[in-house]
Structure formats: structure tokens, C-alpha cells
C-alpha positions as CSV (number, residue, x, y, z in Angstrom):
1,X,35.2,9.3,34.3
2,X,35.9,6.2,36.1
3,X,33.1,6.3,39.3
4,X,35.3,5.3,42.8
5,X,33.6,3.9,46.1
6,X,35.4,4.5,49.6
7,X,34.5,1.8,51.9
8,X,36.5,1.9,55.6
9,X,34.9,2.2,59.0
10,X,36.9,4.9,60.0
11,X,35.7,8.4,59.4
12,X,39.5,10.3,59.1
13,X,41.0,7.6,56.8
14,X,37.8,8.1,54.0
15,X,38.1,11.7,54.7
16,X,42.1,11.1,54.1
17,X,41.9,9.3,51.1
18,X,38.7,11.3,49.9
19,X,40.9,14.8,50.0
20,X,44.6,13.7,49.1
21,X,44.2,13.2,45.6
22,X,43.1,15.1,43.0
23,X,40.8,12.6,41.2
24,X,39.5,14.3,38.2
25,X,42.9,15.0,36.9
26,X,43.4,11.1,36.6
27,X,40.2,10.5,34.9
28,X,38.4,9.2,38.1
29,X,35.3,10.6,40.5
30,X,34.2,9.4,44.1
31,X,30.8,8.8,44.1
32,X,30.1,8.1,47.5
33,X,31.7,6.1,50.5
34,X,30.5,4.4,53.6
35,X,31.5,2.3,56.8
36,X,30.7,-1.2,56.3
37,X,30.5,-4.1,54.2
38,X,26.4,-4.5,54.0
39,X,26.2,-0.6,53.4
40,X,28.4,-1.1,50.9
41,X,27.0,-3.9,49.5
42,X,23.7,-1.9,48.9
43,X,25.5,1.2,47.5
44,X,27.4,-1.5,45.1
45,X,24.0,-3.3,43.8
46,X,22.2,0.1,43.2
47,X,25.0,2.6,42.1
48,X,27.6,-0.1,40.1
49,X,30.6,1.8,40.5
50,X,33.6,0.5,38.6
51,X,36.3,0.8,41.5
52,X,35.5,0.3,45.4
53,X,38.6,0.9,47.6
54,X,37.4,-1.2,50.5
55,X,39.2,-2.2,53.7
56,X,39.4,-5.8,55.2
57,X,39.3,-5.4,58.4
58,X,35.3,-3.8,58.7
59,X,32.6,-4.8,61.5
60,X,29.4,-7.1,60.8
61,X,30.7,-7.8,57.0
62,X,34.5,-7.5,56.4
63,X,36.1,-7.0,53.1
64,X,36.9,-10.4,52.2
65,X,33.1,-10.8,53.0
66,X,32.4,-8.4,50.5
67,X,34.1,-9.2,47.7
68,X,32.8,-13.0,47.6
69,X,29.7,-11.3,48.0
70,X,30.3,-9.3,44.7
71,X,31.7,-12.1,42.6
72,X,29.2,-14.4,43.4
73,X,26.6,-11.3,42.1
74,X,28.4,-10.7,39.4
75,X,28.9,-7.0,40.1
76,X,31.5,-5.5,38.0
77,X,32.7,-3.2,40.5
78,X,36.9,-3.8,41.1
79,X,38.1,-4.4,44.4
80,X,41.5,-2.7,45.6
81,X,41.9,-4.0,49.5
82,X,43.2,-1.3,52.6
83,X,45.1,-3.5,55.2
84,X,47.1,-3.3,57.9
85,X,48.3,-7.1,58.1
86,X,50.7,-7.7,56.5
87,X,49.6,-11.8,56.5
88,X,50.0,-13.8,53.6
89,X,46.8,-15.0,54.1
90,X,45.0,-11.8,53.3
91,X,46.7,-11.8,49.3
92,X,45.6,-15.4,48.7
93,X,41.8,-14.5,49.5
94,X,42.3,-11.2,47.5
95,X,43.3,-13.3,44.7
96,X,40.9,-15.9,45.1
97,X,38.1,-13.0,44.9
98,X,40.0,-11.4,41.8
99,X,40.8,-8.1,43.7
100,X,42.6,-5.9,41.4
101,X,45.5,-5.5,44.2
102,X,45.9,-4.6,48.2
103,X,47.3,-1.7,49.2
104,X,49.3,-1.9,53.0
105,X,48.2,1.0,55.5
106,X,49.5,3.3,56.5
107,X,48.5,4.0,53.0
108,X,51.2,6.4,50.6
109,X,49.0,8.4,48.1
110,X,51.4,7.9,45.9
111,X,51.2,4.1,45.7
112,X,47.4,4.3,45.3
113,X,47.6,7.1,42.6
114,X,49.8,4.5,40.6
115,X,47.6,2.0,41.5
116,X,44.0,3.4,40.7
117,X,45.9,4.8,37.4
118,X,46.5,1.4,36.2
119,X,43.6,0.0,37.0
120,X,41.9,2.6,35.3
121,X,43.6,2.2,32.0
122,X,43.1,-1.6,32.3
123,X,39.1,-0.6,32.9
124,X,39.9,1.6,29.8
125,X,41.2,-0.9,27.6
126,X,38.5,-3.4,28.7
127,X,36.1,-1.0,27.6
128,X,37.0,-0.5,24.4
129,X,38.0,-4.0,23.6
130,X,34.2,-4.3,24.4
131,X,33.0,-1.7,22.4
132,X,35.6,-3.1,19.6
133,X,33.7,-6.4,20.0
134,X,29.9,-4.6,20.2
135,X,31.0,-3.0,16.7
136,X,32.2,-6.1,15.2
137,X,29.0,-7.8,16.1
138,X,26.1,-5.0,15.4
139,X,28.1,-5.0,12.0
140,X,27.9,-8.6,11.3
141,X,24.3,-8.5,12.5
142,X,23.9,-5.5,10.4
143,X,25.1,-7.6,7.4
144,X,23.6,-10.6,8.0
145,X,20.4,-8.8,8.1
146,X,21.1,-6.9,4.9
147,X,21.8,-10.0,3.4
148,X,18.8,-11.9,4.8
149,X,16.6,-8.5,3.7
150,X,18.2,-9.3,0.2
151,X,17.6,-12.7,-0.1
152,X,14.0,-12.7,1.1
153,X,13.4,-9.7,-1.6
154,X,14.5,-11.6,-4.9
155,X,13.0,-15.0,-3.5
156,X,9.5,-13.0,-3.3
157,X,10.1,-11.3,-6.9
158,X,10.7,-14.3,-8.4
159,X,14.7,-14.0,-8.8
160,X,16.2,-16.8,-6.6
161,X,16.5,-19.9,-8.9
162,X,17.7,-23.0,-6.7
163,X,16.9,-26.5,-5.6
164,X,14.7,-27.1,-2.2
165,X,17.4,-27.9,-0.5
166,X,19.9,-25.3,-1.5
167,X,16.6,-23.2,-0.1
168,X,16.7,-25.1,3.0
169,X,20.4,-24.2,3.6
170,X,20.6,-20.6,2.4
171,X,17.3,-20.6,5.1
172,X,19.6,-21.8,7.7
173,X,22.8,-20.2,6.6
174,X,20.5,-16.5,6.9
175,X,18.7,-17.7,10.0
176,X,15.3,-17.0,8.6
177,X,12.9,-19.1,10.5
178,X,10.1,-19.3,7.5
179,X,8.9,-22.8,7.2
180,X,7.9,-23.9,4.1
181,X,4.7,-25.3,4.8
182,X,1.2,-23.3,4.8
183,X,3.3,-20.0,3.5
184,X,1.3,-16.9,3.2
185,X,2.0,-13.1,1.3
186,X,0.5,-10.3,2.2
187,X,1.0,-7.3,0.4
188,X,0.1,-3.8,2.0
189,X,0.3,-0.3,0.4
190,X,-0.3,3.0,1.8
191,X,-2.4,5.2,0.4
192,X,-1.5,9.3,1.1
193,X,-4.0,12.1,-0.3
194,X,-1.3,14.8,1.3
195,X,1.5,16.1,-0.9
196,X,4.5,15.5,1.3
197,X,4.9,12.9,3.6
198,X,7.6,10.1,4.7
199,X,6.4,7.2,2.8
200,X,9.7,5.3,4.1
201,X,9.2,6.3,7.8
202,X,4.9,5.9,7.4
203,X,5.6,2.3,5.8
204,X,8.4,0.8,8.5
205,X,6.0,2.6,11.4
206,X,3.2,0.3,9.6
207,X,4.7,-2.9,9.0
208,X,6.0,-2.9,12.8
209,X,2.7,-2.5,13.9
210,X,1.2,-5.0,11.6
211,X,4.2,-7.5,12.7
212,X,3.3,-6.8,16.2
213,X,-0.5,-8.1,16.0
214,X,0.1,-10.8,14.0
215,X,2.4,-12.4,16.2
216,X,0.3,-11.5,19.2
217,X,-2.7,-13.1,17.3
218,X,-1.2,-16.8,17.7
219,X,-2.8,-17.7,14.6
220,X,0.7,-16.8,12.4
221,X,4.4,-17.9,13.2
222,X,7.8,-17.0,12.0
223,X,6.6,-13.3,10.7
224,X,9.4,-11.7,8.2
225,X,9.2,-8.2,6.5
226,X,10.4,-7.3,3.2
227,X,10.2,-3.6,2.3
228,X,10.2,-3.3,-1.2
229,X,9.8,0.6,-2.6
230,X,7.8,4.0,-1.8
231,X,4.6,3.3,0.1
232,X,4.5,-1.1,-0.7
233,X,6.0,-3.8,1.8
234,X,5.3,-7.8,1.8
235,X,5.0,-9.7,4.8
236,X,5.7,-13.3,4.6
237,X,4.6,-15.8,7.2
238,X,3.5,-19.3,8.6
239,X,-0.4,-20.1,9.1
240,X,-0.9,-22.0,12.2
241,X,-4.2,-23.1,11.3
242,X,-5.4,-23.6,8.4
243,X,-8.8,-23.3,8.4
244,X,-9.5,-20.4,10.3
245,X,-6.7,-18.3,9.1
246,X,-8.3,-15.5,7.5
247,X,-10.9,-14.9,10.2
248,X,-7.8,-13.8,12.3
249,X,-6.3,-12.4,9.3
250,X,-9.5,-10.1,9.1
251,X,-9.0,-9.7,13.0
252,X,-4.9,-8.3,12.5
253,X,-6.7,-6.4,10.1
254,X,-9.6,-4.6,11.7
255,X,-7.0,-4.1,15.3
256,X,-4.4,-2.0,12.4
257,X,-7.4,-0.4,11.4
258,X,-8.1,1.5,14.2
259,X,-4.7,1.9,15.2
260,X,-4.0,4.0,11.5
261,X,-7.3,6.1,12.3
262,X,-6.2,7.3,15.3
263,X,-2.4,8.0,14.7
264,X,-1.4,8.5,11.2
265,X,-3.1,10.9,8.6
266,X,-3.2,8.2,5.2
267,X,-5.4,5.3,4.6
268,X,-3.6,1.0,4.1
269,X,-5.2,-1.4,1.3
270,X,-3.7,-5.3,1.7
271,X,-3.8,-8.1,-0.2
272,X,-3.3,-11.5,0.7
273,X,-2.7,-14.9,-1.0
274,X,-3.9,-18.3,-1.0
275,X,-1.3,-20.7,1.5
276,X,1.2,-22.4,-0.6
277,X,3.9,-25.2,-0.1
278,X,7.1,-24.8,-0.3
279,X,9.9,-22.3,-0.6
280,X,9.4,-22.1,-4.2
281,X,6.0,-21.2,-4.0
282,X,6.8,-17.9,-2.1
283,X,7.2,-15.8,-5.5
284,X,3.9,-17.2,-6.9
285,X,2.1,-16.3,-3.3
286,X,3.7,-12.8,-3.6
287,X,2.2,-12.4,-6.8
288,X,-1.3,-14.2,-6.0
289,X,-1.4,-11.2,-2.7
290,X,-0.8,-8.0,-5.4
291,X,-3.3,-9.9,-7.7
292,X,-5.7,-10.0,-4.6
293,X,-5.0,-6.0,-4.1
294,X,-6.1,-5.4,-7.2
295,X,-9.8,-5.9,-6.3
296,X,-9.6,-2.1,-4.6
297,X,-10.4,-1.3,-8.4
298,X,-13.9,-2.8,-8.0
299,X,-14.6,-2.1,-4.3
300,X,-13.2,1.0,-2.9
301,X,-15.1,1.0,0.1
302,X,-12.7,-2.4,1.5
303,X,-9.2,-2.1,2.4
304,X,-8.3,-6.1,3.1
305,X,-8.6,-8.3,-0.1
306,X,-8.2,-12.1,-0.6
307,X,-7.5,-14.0,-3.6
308,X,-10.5,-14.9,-5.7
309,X,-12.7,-12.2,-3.1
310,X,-13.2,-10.8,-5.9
311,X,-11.5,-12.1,-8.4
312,X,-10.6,-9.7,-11.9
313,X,-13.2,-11.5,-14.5
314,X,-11.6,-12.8,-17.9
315,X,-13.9,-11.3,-19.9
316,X,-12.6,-9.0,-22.6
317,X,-13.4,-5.2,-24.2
318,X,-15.3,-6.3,-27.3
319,X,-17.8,-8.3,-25.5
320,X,-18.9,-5.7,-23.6
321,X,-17.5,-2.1,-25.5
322,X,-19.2,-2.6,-28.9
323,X,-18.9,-0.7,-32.4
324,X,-23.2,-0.4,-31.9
325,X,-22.2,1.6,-28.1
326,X,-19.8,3.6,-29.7
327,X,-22.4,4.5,-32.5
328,X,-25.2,5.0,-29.9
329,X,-23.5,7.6,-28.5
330,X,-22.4,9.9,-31.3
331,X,-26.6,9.4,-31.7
332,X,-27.2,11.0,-28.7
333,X,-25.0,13.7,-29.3
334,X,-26.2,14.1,-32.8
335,X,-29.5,14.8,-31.8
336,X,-28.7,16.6,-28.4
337,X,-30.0,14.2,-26.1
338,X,-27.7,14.4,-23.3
339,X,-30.0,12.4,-20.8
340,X,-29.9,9.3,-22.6
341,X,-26.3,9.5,-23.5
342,X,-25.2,10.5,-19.9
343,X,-27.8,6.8,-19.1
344,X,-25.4,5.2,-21.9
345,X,-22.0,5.6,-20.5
346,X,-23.1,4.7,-16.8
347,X,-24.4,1.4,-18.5
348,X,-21.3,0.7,-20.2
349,X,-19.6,1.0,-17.0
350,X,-21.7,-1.3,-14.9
351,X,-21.8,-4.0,-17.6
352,X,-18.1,-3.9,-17.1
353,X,-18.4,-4.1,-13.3
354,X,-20.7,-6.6,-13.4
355,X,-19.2,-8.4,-15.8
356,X,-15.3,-7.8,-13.5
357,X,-13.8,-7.4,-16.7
358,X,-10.1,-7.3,-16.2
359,X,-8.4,-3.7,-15.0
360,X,-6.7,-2.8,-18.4
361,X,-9.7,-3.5,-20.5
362,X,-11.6,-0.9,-18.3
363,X,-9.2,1.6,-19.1
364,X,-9.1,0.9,-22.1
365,X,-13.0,1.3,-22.8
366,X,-12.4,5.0,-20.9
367,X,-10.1,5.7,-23.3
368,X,-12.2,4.8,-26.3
369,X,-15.2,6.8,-24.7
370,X,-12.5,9.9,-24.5
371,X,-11.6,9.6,-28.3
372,X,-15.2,9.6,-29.2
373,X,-15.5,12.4,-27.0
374,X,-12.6,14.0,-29.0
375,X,-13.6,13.6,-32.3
376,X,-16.9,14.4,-31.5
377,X,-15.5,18.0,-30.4
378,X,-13.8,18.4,-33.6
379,X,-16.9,17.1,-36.0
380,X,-18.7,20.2,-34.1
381,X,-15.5,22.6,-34.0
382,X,-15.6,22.7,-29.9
383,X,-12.2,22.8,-29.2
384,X,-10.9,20.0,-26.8
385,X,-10.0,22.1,-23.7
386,X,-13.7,22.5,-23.2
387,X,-13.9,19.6,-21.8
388,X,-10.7,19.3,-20.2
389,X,-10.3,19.0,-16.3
390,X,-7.7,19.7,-13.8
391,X,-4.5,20.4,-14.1
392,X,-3.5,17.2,-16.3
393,X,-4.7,15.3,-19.5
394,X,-7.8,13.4,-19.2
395,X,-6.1,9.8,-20.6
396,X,-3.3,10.8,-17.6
397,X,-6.2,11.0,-14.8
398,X,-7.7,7.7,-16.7
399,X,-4.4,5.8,-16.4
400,X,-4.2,7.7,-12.5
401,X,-7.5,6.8,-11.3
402,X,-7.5,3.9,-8.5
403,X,-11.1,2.9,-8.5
404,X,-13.4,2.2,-11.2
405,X,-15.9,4.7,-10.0
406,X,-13.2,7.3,-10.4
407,X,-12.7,6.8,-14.2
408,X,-16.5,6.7,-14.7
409,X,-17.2,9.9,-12.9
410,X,-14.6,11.5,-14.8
411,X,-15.6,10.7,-18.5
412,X,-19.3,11.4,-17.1
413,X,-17.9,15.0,-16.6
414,X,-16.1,15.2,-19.9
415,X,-19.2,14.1,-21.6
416,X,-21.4,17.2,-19.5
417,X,-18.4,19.7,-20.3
418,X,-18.9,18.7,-23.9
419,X,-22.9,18.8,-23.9
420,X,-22.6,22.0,-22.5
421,X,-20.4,23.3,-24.9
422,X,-22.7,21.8,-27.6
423,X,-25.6,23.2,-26.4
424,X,-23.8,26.9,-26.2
425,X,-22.1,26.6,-29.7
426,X,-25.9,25.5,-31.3
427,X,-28.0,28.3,-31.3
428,X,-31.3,26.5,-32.4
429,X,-34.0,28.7,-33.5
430,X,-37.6,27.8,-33.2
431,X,-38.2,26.8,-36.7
432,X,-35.3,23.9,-36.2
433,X,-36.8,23.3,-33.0
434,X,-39.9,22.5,-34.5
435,X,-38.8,20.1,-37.5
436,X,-36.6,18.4,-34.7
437,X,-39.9,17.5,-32.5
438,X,-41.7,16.6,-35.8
439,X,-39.6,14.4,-37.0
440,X,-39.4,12.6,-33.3
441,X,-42.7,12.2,-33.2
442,X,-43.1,10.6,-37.1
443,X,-39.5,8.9,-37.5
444,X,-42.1,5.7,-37.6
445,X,-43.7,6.7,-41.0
446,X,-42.2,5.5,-44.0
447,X,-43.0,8.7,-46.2
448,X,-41.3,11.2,-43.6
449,X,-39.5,13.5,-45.9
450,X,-37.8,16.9,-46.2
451,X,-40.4,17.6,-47.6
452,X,-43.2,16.7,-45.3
453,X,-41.6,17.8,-42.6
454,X,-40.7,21.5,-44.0
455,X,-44.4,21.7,-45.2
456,X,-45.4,20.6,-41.2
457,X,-43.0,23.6,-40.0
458,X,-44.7,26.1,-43.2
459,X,-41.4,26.8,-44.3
460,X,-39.6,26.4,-47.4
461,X,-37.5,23.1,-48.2
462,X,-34.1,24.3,-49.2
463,X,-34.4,27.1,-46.6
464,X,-35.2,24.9,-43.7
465,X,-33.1,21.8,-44.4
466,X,-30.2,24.6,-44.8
467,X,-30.7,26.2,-41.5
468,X,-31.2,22.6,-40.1
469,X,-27.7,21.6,-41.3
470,X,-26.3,25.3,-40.1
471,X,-27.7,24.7,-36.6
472,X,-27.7,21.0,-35.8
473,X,-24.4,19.5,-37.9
474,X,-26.2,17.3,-39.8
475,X,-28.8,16.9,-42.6
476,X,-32.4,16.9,-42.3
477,X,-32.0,13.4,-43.6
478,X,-29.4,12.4,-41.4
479,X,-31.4,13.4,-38.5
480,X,-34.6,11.4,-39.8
481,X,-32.0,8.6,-40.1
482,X,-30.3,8.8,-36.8
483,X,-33.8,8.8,-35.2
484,X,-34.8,5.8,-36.9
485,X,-31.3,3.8,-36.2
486,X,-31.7,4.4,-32.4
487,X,-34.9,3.4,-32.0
488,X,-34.7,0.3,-34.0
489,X,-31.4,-0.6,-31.5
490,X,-33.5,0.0,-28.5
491,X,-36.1,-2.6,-30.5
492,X,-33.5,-5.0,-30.9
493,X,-32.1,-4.8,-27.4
494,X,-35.4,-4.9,-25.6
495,X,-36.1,-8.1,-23.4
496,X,-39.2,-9.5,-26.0
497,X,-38.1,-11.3,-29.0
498,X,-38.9,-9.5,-32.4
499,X,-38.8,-9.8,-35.8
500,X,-36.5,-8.0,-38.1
501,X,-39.6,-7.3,-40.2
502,X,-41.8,-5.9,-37.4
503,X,-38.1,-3.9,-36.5
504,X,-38.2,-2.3,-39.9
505,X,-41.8,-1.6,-39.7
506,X,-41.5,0.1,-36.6
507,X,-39.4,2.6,-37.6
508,X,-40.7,3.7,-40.8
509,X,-39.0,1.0,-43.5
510,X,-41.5,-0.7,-45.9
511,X,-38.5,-3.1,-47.0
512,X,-36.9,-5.0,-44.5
513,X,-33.5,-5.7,-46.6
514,X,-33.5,-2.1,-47.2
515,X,-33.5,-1.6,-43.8
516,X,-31.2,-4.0,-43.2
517,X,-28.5,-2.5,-45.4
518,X,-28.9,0.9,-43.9
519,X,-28.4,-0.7,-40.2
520,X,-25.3,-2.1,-41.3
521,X,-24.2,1.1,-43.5
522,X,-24.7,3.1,-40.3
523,X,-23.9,0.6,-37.3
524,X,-21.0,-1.4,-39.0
525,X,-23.0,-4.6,-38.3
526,X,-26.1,-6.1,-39.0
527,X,-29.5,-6.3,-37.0
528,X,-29.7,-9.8,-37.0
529,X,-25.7,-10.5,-36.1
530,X,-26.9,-7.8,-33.1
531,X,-30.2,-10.2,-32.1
532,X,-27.9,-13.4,-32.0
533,X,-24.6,-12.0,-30.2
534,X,-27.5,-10.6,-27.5
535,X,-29.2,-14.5,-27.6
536,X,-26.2,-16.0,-26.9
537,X,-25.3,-13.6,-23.9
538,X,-28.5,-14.6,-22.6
539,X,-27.7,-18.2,-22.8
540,X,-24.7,-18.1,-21.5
């Protein structure tokens, strides 16, 4: 409906013109009327109604008065004039104020019903020539920014292959204000424990809020988004200053922080680069932010991470995940010391964390502590979904886990699951027992025997070293073997330098060489290789 204001001093001509025409059925509706040219000024500024019917001749502001009055404001109400002079005069000033037309009293209906009609279909057709125009342009914009999302998301991936200056001008072509000095990524993910949420809603709510402070900091100019898939985004920006950049960087940070505590149910991580120069550098920042995120594996407890704070160490699996480790723990579980072997794969996994061997190698170690684990479970016939967990395979939770701590407290509860169903499948009886604690406490002797040690138990050979095998998996021998193997490793590991002979001595071989060869036999490398690769990691 077209709103219609009634301006004339006299009562019975608004009441005339107020009742004589049925306004709704031409589209229109009066929304007030009053009796002079201030009043109607004020009804004008506050109510904006698209047609005033206003007479000329009005006390204390007439309307000629009022209609410069609203062109000079810009109001865009349209101004059809009531007069009784018929005065030449009169039509110039209307023109001159852009009135739509003057209408002479005493006024015919019928006149201003064909008036009002066309000016309403010319406020009609203005109208949607504007909202014509308003579509064009929220389209264009719409495109432009589609095109400017686009652009911004291969440069950053590392897909946009051009010269600086055909940067520069695809810049300015897009209208992307990023300047290509001190450029700076930062890459934020979201990190859900619920099953259903809106990752695409959680992660646009996010990076508007994270836009927001940044530019409110001061510290960062010419801020741009780039959404890239599920729960990541990449922010791209300008550092101000550069050397106190990531003290407000840490300051965003903390600010978003408390923000996501108190209004959204998931937990943010970010990374963020090193500043580069250069538009070309943008895809090498991206990439040095995600590398910087990827320190979450070592520290769980942070959620903002800069390049090189920490930084993924380059050292590899088989400097820390050894054949001899490997061995070790097949020892423990030979000889059902779950204590020690439990102590084992906890010291596997710090050495790696001290150490900040890279991500995949970490994995990878879990992996090889699983297949142990595994064939393990089948040299004992305990069949593997003993020491399954959850509803999915253990490598799948390995290759799942986010922190480091994760994947160690996981293969720490494989290894229990499996102890336990050791220790339920071996039903050792006393007499076992005892030729178990014998040879423990006299692995050191060099004549330890079978036959010693059934004669210490008072039992037969063949009958003892048969229900030993039964009950334990392996030989009497074996056992006096494995005994002697893992002691001689904890002699060889231990912070005071020793001889091989004293090493051999120590746990019950007369002949060194001997000794030597049965090390290697068992270990799949020698004792003294083992004393040098530990001398040089304590050089180094």
C-alpha cells in the first residue's frame, strides 16, 4: 500500500478528501493528516510517507514552504499541491520543488483519483526499478565475493601459479585489501566431542568472532577469511607490528577463549605461521600455520600453537623403537612380569616425546607395539578380541587418536587386557612357581641347569621341565635363557660403563664369545653394537 498524508488547514476539506475515495481499492492508505506546514513537516521527518496531498495556501509555513523544506531534506515523500489560484506563478514553484502535479480547488475526486493512480504506478515502477537495481548489485557482490572466496582458497593451497604483478592486479581486480608485506596464516579447527552438530554454522559463528577481535586489537590489518571444509578455516592477514605480534596474537586468542566457553559447547586449537613477504609466500604461510597445529599431538593441554613452539623433531623410528625393545618386551611377557613391561612401553613413549619424533613415526611405533601384542596373543593361543577395545579396531583408534597421550594410554590398556588374559589362560601350579623363583634368584650361576633346578624343586627332570613348558609356553631352558638376556640388557643400558666380560659374568656365562653369540642369536644384534649405538646417543 502506498501510505498518503492530508495536509490543509481546513477541517471539512481533509474530512472531504479523507472520505470521498475509496483508497484501498487503488492500492493507497492515509496515514494521518494535519493543518499546517511545521506539523506536517514533523509528521513527514518521523512517518516518511510516500504521497502528502498538501495545500499552498496554509498559516505560519505554506506549501511552497514545505516542499523546499522537504527537498532540501531529502525526504522522499511526493508532493501533489491543493490551490485555489489559478496564478501561473504557483506551477513554476511547484515545478521548481519537483511536486508531482497541482490539483485546482474546488477539488473533483475524480481528477485526484487519476492523479494519485498515476503517481502511484510511477512510485510503483520506481520501486521496482530499485529493487531491479538492488538485485543486480547483491548479485554482482554476491559473485565478486564468490570469486574473491575462490581465489583466496587456491592461492592459500598452493594452486594459483602467476607473476607478482599478475598477483597485484587479480588483488585489485577482486578488491582484496591483503598487502603483501608481514603476511600471516592462521589456521583454526574445531574440535566437537558431541555426535551431531553444525560444523558449517559452529565454524562461520567462530571465524566472525575471531575476525571481530583481531581487527579491534589494532595489532592486525586487512583481515580475510577463507573457509575451507567441515570444522577448518584460514585467516589471512597483515601484522602491524612486527615485533610484538604474537603477544596480541595470544591476546585475540585468550578474548575467543572465553567467548567459546561461555557460548558454544566444542573446544578451538589454532595454529599460526611465521610473517612472510609476498603474495607468493601465502601458500608456504598456510602450510607453516597447519604445521604449527600439529604441535596439539605433543601438548594437549594448549590450544594456540606457533611455528617452531614446538616444533615436530626430525628424529626417526629406529633410533628410538629398537629390535632389543621389541625383544624386551616379549621377555616380560615370557616370564609374566607385567610391571616391568607396563614400565617398558611408557618409556618407549617418552623417549619419543622427548625426543618430538615426527607424528607418523609415533604411530607407527603404536602400531608395532600392537603387532607384538598380536603375535604375542597367538604364540599363547589368547585370541585377539581379548584385548580389543571399543567399538573399533585398535590400529583404527591409533590412526584416530589426536594426542600422543591418547595412543599410549590405549596400547597401555591392550597390553593389561592381554596380561590379564595371560595370567587367566596359565594356571601355574606351585611346583612351576617354585622352579620360576629359583631360577630368578640363580640365572647368575653358570651351572644352572634343568637339572639343578628340578633337584632344588625335589621333583623329577622330565616331569617338571614338562609341566614347566605346559604352564609357562616355554622351556625350562628358554626361561633360564630369557632371565639371563634381560638382565645382561639392563647391564648394558645402565649409566656405569662395563665390560662385555664382567656382562657375561654377571649373568652366569664363563665364556664371553659364547655369550656373545647367544645375545645376538636372541636379540638380533650384538652387545657390544648395543654399548656403542647407546655411547654415541650420549655424545650426541
Amino acid at each position: 500500500m502506498i501510505s498518503v498524508l492530508i495536509v490543509d488547514d481546513e477541517y471539512l476539506i481533509r474530512s472531504l478528501i479523507r472520505n470521498s475515495i475509496p483508497w484501498e481499492k487503488y492500492g493507497l492508505e492515509v496515514i494521518g493528516e494535519v493543518g499546517d506546514g511545521e506539523e506536517a513537516l514533523s509528521f513527514i521527518e518521523a512517518h516518511r510517507p510516500q504521497i502528502a496531498l498538501v495545500d499552498i495556501n496554509m498559516p505560519i509555513c505554506n506549501g511552497l514552504e514545505l516542499a523546499q523544506k522537504v527537498q532540501e531534506r531529502r525526504f522522499p515523500t511526493r508532493i501533489i499541491f491543493l490551490t485555489g489560484y489559478r496564478e501561473f506563478e504557483y506551477a513554476k514553484q511547484a515545478v521548481a520543488y519537483q511536486a508531482f502535479d497541482y490539483l485546482l480547488k474546488p477539488i473533483s475526486i475524480q481528477e485526484m483519483v487519476s492523479t494519485l493512480t498515476r503517481l502511484r504506478r510511477e512510485i510503483d515502477a520506481e520501486q521496482e526499478s530499485f529493487a531491479h537495481i538492488q538485485r543486480i548489485e547483491r548479485q554482482s557482490s554476491k559473485g565478486k565475493q564468490l570469486l574473491r572466496e575462490r581465489f583466496l582458497h587456491q592461492l592459500a593451497f598452493g594452486r594459483v601459479h602467476k607473476t607478482s604483478s599478475q598477483m597485484s592486479a587479480e588483488f585489485q581486480r577482486l578488491e582484496i585489501d591483503l598487502m603483501p608485506e608481514g603476511l600471516l596464516a592462521m589456521v583454526v579447527e574445531i574440535e566437537v566431542n558431541g555426535p551431531e552438530w553444525d560444523d558449517g554454522l559452529y565454524v562461520y559463528a567462530v571465524m566472525n568472532i575471531l575476525c571481530e577481535l583481531l581487527r579491534e586489537n589494532g595489532a592486525f590489518q586487512h583481515i580475510n577469511e577463507i573457509f575451507e571444509v567441515d570444522s577448518c578455516a584460514v585467516v589471512l592477514c597483515n601484522a602491524v607490528d612486527g615485533a610484538y605480534w604474537e603477544t596480541e596474537m595470544r591476546a585475540v586468542w585468550d578474548h575467543l577463549i572465553k567467548i567459546m566457553e561461555q557460548h558454544f559447547p566444542f573446544s578451538i586449537v589454532g595454529g599460526v605461521s611465521s610473517i612472510f613477504q609476498g603474495y607468493e609466500k601465502i601458500s608456504v604461510a598456510v602450510k607453516s600455520a597447519m604445521e604449527a597445529l600439529g604441535g596439539r599431538f605433543y601438548q594437549a593441554e594448549q590450544q594456540l600453537f606457533f611455528v617452531g613452539l614446538p616444533a615436530a623433531g626430525s628424529v626417526g623410528l629406529a633410533s628410538t623403537f629398537s629390535s632389543v625393545n621389541l625383544e624386551e618386551l616379549q621377555t616380560c611377557v615370557d616370564v609374566g612380569n607385567r610391571e616391568e613391561g607396563e614400565q617398558l612401553i611408557r618409556g618407549i613413549f617418552q623417549r619419543m616425546r622427548q625426543e618430538q619424533v615426527q607424528e607418523i613415526y609415533y604411530r607407527m611405533a603404536a602400531l608395532g607395539l600392537l603387532a607384538i601384542l598380536y603375535s604375542l596373543s597367538a604364540k599363547y593361543k589368547i585370541s585377539p578380541e581379548k584385548i580389543q577395545t571399543g567399538g573399533t579396531s585398535i590400529s583404527e583408534q591409533i590412526r584416530k587418536s589426536g594426542t600422543c597421550y591418547e595412543i599410549e594410554e590405549l596400547l597401555l590398556d591392550c597390553y593389561n587386557r592381554f596380561m590379564d588374559a595371560l595370567q587367566m589362560s596359565r594356571k601355574v601350579s606351585k611346583l612351576v612357581l617354585a622352579a620360576q623363583n629359583y631360577i630368578k634368584e640363580n640365572y647368575q650361576r653358570s651351572d644352572l641347569s634343568l637339572k639343578k633346578t628340578a633337584a632344588a624343586v625335589f621333583a623329577a627332570p622330565a616331569y617338571v621341565s614338562s609341566l614347566f613348558k605346559r604352564e609357562i609356553g616355554v622351556s625350562m631352558t628358554e626361561y633360564i635363557t630369557i632371565c639371563r638376556m634381560k638382565k645382561a640388557v639392563e647391564l648394558l643400558k645402565q649409566e656405569r660403563v662395563i665390560s662385555l666380560v664382567t656382562v657375561s659374568e654377571q649373568v652366569g656365562y664363563t665364556d664371553p664369545y659364547y655369550f656373545s653369540r647367544c645375545f645376538k642369536k636372541y636379540y638380533g644384534i650384538s652387545p657390544s653394537k648395543l654399548l656403542a649405538n647407546r655411547t654415541n646417543r650420549e655424545n650426541t
